[in-house]
VEXDRENBA-770020 format. One line per field, with one value per residue: x, y, z of N, C-alpha, C, O, CB in turn; residue in one letter. Coordinates in nm, 4 decimals, padded with zeros to 6 digits. Glycine has a CB too. Layout:
N
n_c1 <- X_...
n_c2 <- Y_...
n_c3 <- Z_...
ca_c1 <- X_...
ca_c2 <- Y_...
ca_c3 <- Z_...
c_c1 <- X_...
c_c2 <- Y_...
c_c3 <- Z_...
o_c1 <- X_...
o_c2 <- Y_...
o_c3 <- Z_...
cb_c1 <- X_...
cb_c2 <- Y_...
cb_c3 <- Z_...
residu <- a_...
END
This chain:
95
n_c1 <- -00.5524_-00.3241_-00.3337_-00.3488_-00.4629_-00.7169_-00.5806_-00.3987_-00.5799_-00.7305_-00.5601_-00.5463_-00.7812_-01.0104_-01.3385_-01.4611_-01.6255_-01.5416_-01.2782_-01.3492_-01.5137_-01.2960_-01.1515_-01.3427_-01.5269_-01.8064_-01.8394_-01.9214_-01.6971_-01.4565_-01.4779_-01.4630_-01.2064_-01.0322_-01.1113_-01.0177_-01.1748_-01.1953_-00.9390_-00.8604_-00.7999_-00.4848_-00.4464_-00.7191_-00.5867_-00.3431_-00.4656_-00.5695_-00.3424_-00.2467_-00.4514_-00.4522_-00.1665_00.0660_00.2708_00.2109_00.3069_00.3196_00.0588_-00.0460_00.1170_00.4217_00.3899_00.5979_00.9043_01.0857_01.0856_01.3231_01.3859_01.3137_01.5281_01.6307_01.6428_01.9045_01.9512_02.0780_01.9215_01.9528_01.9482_01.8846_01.9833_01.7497_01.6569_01.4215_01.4092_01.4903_01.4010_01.3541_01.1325_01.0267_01.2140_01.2609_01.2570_01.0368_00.7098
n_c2 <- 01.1767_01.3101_01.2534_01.1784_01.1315_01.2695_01.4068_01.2792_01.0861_01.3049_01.3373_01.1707_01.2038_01.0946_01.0102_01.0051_00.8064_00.6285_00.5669_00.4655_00.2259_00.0753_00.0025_-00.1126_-00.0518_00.2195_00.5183_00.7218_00.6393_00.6954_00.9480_01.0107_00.9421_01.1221_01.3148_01.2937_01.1820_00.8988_00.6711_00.4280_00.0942_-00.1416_-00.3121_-00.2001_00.0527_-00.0280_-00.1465_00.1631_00.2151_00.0718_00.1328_00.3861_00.3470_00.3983_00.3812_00.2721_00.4548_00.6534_00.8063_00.7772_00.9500_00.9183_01.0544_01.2026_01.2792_00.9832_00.7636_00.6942_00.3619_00.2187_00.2480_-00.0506_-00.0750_-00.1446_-00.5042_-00.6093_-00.7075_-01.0075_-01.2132_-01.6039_-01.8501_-02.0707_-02.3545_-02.5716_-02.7823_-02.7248_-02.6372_-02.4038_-02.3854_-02.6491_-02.8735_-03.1718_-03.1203_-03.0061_-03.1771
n_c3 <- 00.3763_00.1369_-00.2206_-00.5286_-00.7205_-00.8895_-01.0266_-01.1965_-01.3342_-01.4543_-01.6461_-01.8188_-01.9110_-01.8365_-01.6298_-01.2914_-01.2817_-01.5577_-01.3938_-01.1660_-01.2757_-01.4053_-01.1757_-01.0280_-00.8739_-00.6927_-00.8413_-00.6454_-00.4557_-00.5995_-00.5737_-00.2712_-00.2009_-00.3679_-00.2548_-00.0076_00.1750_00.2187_00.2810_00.0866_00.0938_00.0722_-00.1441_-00.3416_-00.3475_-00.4617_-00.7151_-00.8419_-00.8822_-01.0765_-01.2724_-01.3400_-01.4665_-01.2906_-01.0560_-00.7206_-00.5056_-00.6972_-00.6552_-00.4187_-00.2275_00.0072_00.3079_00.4357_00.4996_00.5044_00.8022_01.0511_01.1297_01.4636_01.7225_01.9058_02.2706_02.5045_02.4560_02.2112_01.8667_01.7221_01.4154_01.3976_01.1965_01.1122_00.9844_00.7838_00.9130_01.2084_01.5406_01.7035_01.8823_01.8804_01.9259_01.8100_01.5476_01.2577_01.2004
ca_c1 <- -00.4315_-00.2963_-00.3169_-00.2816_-00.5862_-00.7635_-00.4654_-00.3631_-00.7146_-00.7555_-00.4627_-00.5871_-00.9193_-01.1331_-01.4659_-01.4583_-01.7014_-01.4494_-01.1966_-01.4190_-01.5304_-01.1508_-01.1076_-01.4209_-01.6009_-01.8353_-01.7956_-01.8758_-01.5790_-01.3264_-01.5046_-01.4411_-01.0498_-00.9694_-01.0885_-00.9715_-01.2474_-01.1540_-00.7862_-00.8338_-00.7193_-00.3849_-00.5403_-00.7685_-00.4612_-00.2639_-00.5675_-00.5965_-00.2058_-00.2455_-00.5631_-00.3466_00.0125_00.1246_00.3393_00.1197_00.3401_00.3687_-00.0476_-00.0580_00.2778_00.4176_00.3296_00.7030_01.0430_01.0938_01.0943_01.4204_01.3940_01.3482_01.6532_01.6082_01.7258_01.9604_02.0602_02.0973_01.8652_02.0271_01.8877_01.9470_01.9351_01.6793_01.6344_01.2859_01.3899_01.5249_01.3229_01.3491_01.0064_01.0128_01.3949_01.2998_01.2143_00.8528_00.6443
ca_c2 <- 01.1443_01.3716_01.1788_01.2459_01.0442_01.3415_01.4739_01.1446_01.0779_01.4002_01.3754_01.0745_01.2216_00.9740_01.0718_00.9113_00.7098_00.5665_00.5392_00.3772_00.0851_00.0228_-00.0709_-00.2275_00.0445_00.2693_00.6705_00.7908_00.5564_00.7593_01.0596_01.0435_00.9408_01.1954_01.4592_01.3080_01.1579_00.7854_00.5910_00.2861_-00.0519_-00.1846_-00.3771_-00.0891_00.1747_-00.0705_-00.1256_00.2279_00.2802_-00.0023_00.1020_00.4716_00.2892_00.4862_00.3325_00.3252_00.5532_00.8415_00.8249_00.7689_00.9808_00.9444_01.2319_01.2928_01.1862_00.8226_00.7591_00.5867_00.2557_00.2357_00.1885_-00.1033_-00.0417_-00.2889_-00.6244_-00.6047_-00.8336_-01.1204_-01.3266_-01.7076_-01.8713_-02.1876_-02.4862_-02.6361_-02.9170_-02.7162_-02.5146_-02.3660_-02.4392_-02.8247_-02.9785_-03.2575_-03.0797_-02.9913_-03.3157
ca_c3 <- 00.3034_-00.0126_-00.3224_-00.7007_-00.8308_-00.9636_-01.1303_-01.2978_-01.3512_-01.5605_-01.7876_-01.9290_-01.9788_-01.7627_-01.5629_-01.2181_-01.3234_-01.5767_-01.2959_-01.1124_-01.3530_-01.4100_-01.1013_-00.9274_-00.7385_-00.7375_-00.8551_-00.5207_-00.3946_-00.5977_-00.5353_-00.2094_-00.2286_-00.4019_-00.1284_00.1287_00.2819_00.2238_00.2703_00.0316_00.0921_-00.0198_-00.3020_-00.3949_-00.3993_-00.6189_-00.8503_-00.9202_-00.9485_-01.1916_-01.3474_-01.3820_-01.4780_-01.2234_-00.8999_-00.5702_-00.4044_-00.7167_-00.6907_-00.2885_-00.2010_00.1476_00.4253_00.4643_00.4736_00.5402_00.9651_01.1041_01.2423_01.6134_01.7403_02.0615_02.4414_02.5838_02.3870_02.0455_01.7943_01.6186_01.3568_01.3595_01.0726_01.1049_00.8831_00.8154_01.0012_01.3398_01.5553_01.8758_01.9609_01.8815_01.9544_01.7622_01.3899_01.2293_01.1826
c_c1 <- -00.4336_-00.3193_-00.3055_-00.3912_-00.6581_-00.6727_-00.4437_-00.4509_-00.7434_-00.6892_-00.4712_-00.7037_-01.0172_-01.2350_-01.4403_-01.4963_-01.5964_-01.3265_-01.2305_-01.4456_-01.4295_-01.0785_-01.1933_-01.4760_-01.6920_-01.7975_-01.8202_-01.7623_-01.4598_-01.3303_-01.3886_-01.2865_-00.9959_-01.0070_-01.0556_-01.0486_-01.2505_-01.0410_-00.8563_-00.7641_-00.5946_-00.4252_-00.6250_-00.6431_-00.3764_-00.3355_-00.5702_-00.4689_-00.2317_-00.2929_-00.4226_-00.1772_00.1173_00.2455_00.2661_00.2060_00.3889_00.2032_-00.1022_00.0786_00.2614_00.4128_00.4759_00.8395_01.0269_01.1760_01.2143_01.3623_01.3860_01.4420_01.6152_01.7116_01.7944_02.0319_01.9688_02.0419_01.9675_01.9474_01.9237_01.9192_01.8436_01.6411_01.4666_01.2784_01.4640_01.4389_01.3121_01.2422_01.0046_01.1331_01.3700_01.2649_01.0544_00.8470_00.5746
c_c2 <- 01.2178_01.1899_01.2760_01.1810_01.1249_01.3948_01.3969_01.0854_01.1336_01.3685_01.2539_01.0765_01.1373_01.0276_00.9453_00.7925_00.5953_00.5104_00.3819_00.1858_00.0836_-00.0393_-00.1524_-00.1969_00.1282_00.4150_00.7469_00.7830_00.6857_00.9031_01.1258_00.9735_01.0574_01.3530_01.4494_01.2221_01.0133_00.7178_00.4309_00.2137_-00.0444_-00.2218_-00.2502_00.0496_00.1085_-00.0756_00.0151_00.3351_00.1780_00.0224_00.3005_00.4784_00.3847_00.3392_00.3646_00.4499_00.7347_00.8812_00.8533_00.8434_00.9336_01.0905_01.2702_01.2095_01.0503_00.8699_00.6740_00.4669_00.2666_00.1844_00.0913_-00.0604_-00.1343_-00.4043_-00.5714_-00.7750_-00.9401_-01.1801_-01.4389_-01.7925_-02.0478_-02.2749_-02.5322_-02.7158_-02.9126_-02.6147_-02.5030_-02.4361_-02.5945_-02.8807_-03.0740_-03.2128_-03.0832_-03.1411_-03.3190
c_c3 <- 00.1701_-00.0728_-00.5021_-00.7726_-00.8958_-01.0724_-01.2604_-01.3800_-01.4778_-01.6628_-01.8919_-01.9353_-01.9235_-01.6826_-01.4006_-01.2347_-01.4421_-01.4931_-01.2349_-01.1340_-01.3847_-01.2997_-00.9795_-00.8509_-00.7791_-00.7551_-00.7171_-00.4467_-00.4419_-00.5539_-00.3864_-00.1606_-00.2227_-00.3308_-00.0225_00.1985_00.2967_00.2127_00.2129_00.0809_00.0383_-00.1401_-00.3924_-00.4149_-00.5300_-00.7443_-00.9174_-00.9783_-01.1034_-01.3197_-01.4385_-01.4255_-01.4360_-01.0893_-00.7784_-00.5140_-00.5248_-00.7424_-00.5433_-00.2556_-00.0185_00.2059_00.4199_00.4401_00.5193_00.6956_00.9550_01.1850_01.3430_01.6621_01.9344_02.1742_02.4557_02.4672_02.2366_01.9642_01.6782_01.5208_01.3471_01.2883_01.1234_01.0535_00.8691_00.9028_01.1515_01.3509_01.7135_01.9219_01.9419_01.8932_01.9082_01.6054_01.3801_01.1779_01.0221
o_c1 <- -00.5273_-00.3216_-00.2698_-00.3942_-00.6925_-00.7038_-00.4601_-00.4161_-00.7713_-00.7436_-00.4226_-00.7622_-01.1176_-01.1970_-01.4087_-01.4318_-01.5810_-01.2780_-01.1862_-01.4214_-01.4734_-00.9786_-01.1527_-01.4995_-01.6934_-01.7103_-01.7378_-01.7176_-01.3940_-01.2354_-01.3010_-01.2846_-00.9327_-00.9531_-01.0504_-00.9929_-01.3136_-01.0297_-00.8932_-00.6546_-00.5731_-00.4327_-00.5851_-00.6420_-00.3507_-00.2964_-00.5731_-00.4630_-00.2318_-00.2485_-00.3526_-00.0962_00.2117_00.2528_00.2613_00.1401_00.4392_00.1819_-00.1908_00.1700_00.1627_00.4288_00.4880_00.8622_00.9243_01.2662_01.2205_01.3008_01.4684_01.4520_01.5874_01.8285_01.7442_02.1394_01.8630_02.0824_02.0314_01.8384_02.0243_01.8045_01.9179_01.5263_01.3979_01.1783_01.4965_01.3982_01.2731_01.2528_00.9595_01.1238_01.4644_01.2421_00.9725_00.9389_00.5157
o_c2 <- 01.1985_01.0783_01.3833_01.1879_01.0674_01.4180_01.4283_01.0353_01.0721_01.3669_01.2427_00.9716_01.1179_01.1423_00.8269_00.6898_00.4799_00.4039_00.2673_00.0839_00.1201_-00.1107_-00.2200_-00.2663_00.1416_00.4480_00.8313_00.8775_00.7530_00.9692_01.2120_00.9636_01.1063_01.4624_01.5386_01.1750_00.9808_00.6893_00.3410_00.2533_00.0470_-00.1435_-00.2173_00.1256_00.1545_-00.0306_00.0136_00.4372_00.2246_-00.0142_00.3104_00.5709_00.4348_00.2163_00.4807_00.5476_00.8431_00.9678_00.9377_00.7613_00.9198_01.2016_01.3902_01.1058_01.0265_00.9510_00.5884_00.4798_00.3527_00.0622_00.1462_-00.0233_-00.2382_-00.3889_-00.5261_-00.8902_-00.9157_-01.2029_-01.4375_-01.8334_-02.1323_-02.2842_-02.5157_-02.7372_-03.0128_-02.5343_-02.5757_-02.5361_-02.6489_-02.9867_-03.1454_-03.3136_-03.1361_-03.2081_-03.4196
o_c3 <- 00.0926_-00.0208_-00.5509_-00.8954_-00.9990_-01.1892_-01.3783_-01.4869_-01.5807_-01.7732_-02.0044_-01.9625_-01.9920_-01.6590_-01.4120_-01.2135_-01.4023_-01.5313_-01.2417_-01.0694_-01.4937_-01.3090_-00.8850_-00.7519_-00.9015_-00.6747_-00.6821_-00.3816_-00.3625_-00.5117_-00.3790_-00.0379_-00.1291_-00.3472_00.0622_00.2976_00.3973_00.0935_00.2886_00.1210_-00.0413_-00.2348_-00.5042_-00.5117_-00.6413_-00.8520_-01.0404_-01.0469_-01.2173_-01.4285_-01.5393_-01.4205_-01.4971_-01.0892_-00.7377_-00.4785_-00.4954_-00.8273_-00.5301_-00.2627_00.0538_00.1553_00.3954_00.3778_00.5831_00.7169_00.8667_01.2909_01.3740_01.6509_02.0410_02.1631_02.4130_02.4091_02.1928_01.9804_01.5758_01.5732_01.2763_01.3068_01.1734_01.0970_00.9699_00.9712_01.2152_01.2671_01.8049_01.9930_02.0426_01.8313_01.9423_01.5385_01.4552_01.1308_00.9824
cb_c1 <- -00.4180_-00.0882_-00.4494_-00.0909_-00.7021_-00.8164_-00.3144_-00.3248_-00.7871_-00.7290_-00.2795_-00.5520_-00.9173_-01.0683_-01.6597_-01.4961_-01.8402_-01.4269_-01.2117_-01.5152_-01.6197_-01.0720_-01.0195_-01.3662_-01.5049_-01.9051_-01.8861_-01.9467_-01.5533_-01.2653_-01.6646_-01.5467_-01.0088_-00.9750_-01.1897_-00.9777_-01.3748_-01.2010_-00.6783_-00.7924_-00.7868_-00.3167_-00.6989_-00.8946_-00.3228_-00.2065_-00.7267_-00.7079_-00.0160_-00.2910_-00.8058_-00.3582_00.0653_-00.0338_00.4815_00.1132_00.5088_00.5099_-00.1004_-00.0806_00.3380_00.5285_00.2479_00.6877_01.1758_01.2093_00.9534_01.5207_01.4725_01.2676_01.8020_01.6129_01.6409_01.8022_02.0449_02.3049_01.7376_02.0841_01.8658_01.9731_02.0907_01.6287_01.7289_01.2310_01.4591_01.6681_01.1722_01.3235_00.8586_00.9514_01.4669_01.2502_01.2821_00.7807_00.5154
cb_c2 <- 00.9914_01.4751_01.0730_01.1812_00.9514_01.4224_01.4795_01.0312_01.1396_01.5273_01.3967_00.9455_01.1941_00.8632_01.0449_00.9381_00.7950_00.6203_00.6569_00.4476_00.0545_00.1219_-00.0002_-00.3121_00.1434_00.2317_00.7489_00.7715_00.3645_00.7510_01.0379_01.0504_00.8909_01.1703_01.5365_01.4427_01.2181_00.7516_00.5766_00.2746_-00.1630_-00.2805_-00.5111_-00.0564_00.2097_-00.2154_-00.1521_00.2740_00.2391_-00.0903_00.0979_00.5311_00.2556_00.6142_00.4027_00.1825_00.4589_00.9006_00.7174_00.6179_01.1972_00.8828_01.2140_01.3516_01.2414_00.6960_00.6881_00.6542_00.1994_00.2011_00.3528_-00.2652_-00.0341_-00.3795_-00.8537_-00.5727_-00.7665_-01.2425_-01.3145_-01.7528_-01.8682_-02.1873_-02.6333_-02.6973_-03.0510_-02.6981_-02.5223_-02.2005_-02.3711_-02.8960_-03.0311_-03.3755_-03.1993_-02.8479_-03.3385
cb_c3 <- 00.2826_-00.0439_-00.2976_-00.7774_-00.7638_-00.8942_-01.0586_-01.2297_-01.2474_-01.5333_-01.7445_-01.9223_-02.1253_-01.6542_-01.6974_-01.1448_-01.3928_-01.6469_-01.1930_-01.1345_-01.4628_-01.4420_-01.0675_-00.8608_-00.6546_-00.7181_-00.9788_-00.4422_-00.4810_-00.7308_-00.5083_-00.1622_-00.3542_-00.5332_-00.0850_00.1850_00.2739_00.1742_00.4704_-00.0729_00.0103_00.0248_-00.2414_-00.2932_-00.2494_-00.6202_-00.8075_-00.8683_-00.8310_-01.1673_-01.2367_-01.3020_-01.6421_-01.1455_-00.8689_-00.4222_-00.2889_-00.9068_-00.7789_-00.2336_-00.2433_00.1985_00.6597_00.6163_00.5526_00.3973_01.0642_01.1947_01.2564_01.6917_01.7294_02.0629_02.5888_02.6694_02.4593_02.0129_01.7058_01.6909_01.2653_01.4241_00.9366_01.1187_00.9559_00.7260_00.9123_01.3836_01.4756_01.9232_01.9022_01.7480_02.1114_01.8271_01.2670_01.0799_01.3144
residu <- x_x_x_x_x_x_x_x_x_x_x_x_x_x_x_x_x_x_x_x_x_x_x_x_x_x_x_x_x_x_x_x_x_x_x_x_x_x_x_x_x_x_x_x_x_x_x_x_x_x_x_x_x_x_x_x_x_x_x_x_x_x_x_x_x_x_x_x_x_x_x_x_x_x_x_x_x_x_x_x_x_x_x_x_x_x_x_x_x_x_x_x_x_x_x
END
């Protein structure tokens, strides 16, 4: 996965190792991020958008344009709206 963590990294002057202890890991960890050779966690990507007051996705970009929806075959999905106290699965309400 591209990323931007070295970039972002740099321009505020930090050593991985600073990176690193900002967000709870060790310096090999970001090391290997930022070549590629590890996809972080959710939690760990937001930490080090956080730790860089960046936005996860301008530090993690996406691979490409945004995918369309799959569009379904046949009947068309509805949503129906449900109450706490109706439920398909129990006809007499949750207990």
């Amino acid at each position: 996965m591209k990323n931007r963590v070295q970039l972002l990294r740099k321009t505020k002057h930090w050593t991985q190792a600073d990176l690193a202890a900002r967000v709870g890991v060790n310096r090999q960890c970001i090391d290997a991020i930022e070549k590629g050779r590890f996809l972080p966690s959710i939690a760990l990507a937001y930490n080090i958008a956080a730790a860089l007051e960046r936005y996860v996705y301008e530090v993690f970009p996406p691979l490409g344009p945004p995918r369309p929806l799959p569009q379904s075959s046949g009947a068309s999905h509805q949503v129906s709206h449900v109450t706490s106290r109706e439920s398909s699965l129990h006809p007499g309400g949750l207990k």
